[in-house]
N, C-alpha and C positions, 0 to 999 in steps of 0.2 A: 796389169796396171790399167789397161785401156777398159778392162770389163766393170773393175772396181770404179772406174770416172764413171762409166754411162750407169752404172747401179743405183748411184747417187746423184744421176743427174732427172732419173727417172724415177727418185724416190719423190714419195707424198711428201715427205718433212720439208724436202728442200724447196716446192713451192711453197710452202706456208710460211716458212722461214722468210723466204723470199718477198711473198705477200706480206707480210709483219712489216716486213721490212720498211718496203713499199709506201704502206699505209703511216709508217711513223716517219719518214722522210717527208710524203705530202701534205701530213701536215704542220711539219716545220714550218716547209718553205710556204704555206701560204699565212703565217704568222708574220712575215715580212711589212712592216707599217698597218699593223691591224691597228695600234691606236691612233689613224690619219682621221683628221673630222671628215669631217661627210663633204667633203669638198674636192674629190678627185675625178675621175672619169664617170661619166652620166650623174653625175652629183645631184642631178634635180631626182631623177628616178629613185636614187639612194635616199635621197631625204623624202619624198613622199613617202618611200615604203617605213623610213624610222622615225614618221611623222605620228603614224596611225600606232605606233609601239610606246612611241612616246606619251600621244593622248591616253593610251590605255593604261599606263602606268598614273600618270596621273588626275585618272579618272574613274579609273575601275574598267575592266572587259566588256565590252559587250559585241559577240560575235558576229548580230544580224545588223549593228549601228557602228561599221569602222568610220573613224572621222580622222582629219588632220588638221593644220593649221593653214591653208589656203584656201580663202573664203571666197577671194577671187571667184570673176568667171571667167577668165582665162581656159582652162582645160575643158569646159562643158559649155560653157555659151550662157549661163545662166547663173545668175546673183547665187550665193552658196553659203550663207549666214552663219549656217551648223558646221561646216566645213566635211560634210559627207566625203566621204571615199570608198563610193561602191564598183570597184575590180574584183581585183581575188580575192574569195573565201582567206579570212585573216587569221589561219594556222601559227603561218609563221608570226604575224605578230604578237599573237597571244602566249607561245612561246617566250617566245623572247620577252615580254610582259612578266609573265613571271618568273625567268630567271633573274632578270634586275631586281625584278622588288627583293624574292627571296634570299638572290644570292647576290647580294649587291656593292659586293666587291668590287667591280669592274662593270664600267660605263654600261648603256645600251648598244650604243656602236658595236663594244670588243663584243657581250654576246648577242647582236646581232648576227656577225661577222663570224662567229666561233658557229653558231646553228647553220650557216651556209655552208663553214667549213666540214662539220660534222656528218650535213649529206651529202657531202661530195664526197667522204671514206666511206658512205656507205654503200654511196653509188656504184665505187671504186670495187669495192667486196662483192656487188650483184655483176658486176660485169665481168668480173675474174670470174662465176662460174657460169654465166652466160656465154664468154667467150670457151672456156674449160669444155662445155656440152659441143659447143660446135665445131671449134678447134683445135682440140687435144689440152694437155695441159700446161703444155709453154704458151700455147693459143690463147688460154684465160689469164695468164702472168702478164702478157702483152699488152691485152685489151686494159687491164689496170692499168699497167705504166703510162700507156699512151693519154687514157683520160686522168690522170693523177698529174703527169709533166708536160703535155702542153701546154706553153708559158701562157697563151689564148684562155685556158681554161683555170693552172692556177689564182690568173685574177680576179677571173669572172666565177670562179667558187670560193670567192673569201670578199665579196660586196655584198650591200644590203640590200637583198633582192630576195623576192620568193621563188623564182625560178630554179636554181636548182635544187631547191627542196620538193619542188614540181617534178624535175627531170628522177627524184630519187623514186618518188611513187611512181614513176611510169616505168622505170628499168625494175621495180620490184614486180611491178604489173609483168611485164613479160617475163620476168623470172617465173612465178607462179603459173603462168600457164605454159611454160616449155616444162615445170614440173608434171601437170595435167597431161601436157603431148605424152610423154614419156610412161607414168603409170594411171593414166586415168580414173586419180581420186579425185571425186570431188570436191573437196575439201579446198584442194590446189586453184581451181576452178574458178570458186566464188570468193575466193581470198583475192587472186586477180583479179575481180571483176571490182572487188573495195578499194582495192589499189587505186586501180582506173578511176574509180570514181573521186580518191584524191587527189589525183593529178589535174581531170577536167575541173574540178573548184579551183586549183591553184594557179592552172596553164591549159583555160580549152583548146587550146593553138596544139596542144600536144596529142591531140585527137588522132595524129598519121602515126603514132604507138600502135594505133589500132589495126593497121595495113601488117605489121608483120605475126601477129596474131589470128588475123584473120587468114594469113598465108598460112601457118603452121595446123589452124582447122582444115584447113581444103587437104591439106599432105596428110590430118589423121586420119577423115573419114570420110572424104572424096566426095563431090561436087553430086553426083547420085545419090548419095544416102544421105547427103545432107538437106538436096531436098524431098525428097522421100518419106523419113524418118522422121515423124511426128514429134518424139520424145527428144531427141537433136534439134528440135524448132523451138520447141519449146525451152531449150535450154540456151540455148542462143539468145533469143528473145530475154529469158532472166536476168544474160550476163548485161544486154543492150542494155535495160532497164535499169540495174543495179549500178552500172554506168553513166549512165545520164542522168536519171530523177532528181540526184543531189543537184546534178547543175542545173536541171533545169529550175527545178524551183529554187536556186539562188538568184538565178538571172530574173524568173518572177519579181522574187523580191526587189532585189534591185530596179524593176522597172517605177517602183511606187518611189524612187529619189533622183529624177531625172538629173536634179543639181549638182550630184556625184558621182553618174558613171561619165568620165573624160570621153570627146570623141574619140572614134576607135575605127570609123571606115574606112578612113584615108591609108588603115597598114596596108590594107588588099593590094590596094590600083590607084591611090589617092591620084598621083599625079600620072599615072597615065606609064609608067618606064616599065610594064612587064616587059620583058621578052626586046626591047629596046636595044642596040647596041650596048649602051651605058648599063643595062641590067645585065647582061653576062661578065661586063669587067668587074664590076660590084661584086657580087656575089660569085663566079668563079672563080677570079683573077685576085682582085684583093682582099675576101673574104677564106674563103677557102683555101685558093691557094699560097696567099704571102702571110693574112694574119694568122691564121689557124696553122697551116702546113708549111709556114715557113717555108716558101718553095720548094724545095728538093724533098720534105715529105711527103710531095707528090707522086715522087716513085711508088714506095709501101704501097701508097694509097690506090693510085692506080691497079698494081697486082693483084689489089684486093679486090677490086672491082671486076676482074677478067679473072679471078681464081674460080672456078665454077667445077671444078675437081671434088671440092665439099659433097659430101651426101645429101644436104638439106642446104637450099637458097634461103635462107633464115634472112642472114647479112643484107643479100642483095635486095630484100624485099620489105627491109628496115630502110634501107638506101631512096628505094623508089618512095616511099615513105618521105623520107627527109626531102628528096627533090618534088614531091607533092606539094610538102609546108613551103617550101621558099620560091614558089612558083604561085602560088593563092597568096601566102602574106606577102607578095613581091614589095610593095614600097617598105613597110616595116623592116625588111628584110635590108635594104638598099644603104635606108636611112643610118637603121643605129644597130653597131656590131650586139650588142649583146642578145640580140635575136634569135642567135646562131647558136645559144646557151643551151638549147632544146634539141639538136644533130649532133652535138659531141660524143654522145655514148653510139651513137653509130659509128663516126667519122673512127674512133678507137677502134671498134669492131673490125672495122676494112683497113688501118691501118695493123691490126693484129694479123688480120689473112693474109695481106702482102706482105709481113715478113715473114712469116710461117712455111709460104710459097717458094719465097727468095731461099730461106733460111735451107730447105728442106729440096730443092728443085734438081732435075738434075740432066736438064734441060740445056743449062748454061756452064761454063767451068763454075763449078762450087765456090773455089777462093775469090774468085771475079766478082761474084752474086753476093758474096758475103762481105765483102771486103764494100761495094759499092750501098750495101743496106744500111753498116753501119755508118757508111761517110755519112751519107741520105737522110738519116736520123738525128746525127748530133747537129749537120748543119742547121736541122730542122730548127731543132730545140735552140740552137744560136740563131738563128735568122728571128724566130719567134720572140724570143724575149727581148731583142731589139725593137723588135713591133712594137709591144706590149708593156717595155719596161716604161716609159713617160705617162701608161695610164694613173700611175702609182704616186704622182704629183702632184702636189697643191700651189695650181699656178698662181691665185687671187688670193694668197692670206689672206689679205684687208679685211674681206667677207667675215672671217671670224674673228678677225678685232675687232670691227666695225659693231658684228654681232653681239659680241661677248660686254660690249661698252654699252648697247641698246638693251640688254637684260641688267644690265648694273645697275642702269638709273631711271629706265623708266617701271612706273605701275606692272607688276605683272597680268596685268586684266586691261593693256594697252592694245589697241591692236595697229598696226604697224604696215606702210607702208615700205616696201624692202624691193624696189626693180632692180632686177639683176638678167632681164633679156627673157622674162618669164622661169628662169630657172629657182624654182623654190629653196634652193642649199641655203641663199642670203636669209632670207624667209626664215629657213631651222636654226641656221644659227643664231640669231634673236632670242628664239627661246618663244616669241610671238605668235597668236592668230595673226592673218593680215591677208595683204597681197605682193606677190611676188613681182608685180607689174604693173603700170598705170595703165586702168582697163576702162575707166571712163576719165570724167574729167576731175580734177583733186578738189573741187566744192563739191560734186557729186560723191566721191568717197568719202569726203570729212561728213556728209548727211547721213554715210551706212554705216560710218563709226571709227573712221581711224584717226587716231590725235598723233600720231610722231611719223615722223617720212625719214629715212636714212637712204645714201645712196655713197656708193665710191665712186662713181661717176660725176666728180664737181664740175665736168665741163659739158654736162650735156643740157639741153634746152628747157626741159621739165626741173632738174634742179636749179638752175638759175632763176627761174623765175617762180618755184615755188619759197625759194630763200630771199626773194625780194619782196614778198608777202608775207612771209611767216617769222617767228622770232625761230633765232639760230641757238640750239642748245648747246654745240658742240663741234666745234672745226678744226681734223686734221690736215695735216697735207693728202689724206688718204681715205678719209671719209668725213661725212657731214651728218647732223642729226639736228632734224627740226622739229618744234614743237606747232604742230598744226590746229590748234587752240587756242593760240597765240598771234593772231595778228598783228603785223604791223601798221602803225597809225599809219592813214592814207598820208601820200607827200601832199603837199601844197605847193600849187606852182608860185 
């Protein structure tokens, strides 16, 4: 009986089975409020990226001219007429661009949302044999579930964000070249090297993919014949090339609309917290350890990190990897959790090895190790979506009442002022160009062209005295909508 269990537990079916599984479960659960408007957790970041989906839809594609509705100079420092949006190479919005038009069944939102979902199974699928190559193959089952059910990760791979369609080209990127390690076709090679280069258009920040590759060249053909080896220089140099040229000459371009790329210095060291006390609680303690690992899957996680039993430090040198990014991007890192979108298919990895370790060890009583992995886990996944579960709320309806009443009745060709703390979601939800924020003075915006001001804020000092100026189109208890075109006749004393 016991021979027929482990036959079957060591058959191929029964991981793929499993994997199937897996992959149809993850994407259940991150169907969980996929039709929420754009007004949940990092809501400004979500609507910028289904700003630039949304112009394209209703304006046609054009890859080298992404634009949004924030004309503002809030995020660049500079008046932004066109409303340029030069960040990432816009994949994912063109994407998503034409499944709306064609298949326009369902919002932009849901396939925004559905295309973030979709590389995250697929990411899930490169990681299972990622993990499979280095860890046997309960090692590759692991590495899936962990990045598939981390509550941290189900939400941050079902937003509108390009990231982890970033994260998919870079796990495909080391997938193709541990294919390369392994039979040295080059095929494998420069397949990786196209990968890589869609990941740096989508997420240059993911540049430290390159640390565990560059690890697994030095283990194929040793640090002497690498430099040595004329033909190995030159082929290195190919993969650098094929690598970077796209980005670089994207950022070229980019440079010719300074009004569109957002500043961006302040992720490194803006305010100065690397290495700070308050930078290791950030990022060890509440990042890593509470939001992501839900404390106690810092056990795995740990083991994983001290498993060094492995044949090939692959893991560990993905790891060093990851603690490079969040040590250079330190403020970005500090600021806003979905930073950390880009170390998940690691943090899986090492949480794959620490069970595997625990699972398999025999170091400790077995029952002990096992019985304590599993507590370690579900607490995990319980502790985590406690985290995690309020991201998933729309605490400011009004914004898309407010919004939805600002497309009803004004000029679609209005442009709008919408302050919401600079966060743009008020801004999307209008349906509007405009500004998200009063960024000079409101006779100096009314001269660059906006006629209607809306705000839910009736008690703050810019609406009250813009509605004692302006004629009032519209007053709830819950938002206001003015027509700024409309002055009101001067009082007479």
């Amino acid at each position: 009986m016991l021979k027929k269990i482990n036959l079957i537990l060591k058959s191929r079916w029964l991981e793929y089975i499993l994997l199937s599984l897996m992959i149809v479960v993850g994407f259940i659960v991150r169907l969980y409020k996929i039709n929420n408007p754009v007004a949940d957790w990092h809501s400004w970041r979500q609507a910028d990226t289904a700003s630039v989906t949304k112009v394209y839809i209703q304006q046609g594609i054009n890859l080298l001219l992404p634009r949004y509705h924030d004309i503002s100079s809030i995020q660049t420092g500079i008046f932004n007429p066109n409303g340029y949006r030069m960040v990432e190479f816009p994949i994912y919005n063109a994407i998503g661009a034409l499944l709306t038009t064609n298949l326009g069944h369902l919002s932009l939102e849901v396939w925004s949302r559905l295309i973030t979902i979709f590389s995250a199974l697929i990411t899930a699928f490169f990681l299972y044999l990622i993990g499979k190559r280095f860890l046997g193959g309960w090692g590759g089952i692991a590495s899936a579930f962990f990045y598939l059910f981390i509550p941290y990760n189900i939400y941050f791979t079902r937003v509108i964000l390009p990231d982890p369609m970033g994260v998919t080209f870079g796990v495909i990127s080391i997938w193709m070249y541990v294919r390369f390690f392994d039979n040295s076709k080059d095929f494998y090679f420069y397949l990786s090297a196209v990968f890589f280069a869609l990941m740096m258009l989508i997420k240059p920040y993911q540049g430290f993919y390159a640390i565990p590759i560059a690890y697994l060249t030095v283990q194929k053909f040793g640090f002497k014949r690498i430099l040595k080896d004329r033909k190995l220089i030159l082929k290195g140099i190919s993969y650098v090339l094929i690598g970077s040229i796209p980005f670089a000459l994207w950022r070229w371009w980019e440079s010719k609309f300074p009004m569109g790329i957002p500043f961006f210095w302040w992720a490194f060291n803006g305010n100065g917290i690397r290495f700070h006390p308050a930078y290791w609680n950030w990022i060890f303690g509440e990042r890593l350890g509470h939001l992501i690992l839900g404390s106690l899957g810092v056990v795995p996680f740990i083991f994983g990190v001290f498993n060094t039993k492995t044949k090939n430090l692959f893991i560990h040198w993905f790891l060093i990897g990851a603690l490079f990014y969040v040590v250079l991007v330190a403020d970005a890192n500090v600021m806003h959790d979905y930073y950390q979108i880009l170390t998940i298919p690691v943090i899986a990895l090492a949480l794959s090895s620490g069970s595997v370790y625990l699972w398999t060890q025999t170091n400790f009583n077995k029952i002990l190790a096992r019985t304590v992995l599993i507590f370690s886990i579900g607490v995990m996944l319980i502790t985590g979506w406690y985290q995690i579960a309020g991201d998933y709320n729309i605490n400011h309806p009004e914004i898309i009442q407010a919004g939805a009443e600002v497309d009803k009745i004004t000029p679609k060709n209005a442009l709008v002022v919408a302050p919401y703390d600079g966060d743009t979601a008020f801004l999307y939800a209008t349906g509007r160009w405009g500004w998200p924020a009063i960024d000079n003075s409101i006779d100096n915006i009314i001269k660059e062209g906006a006629s209607y001001y809306v705000s839910v804020d009736l008690g703050s000092a810019d609406t009250k005295m813009i509605e004692s100026r302006f004629t009032t189109v519209e007053k709830t208890n819950n938002y206001i909508i003015i027509d700024l075109l409309k002055p009101l006749p001067a009082k007479t004393k």
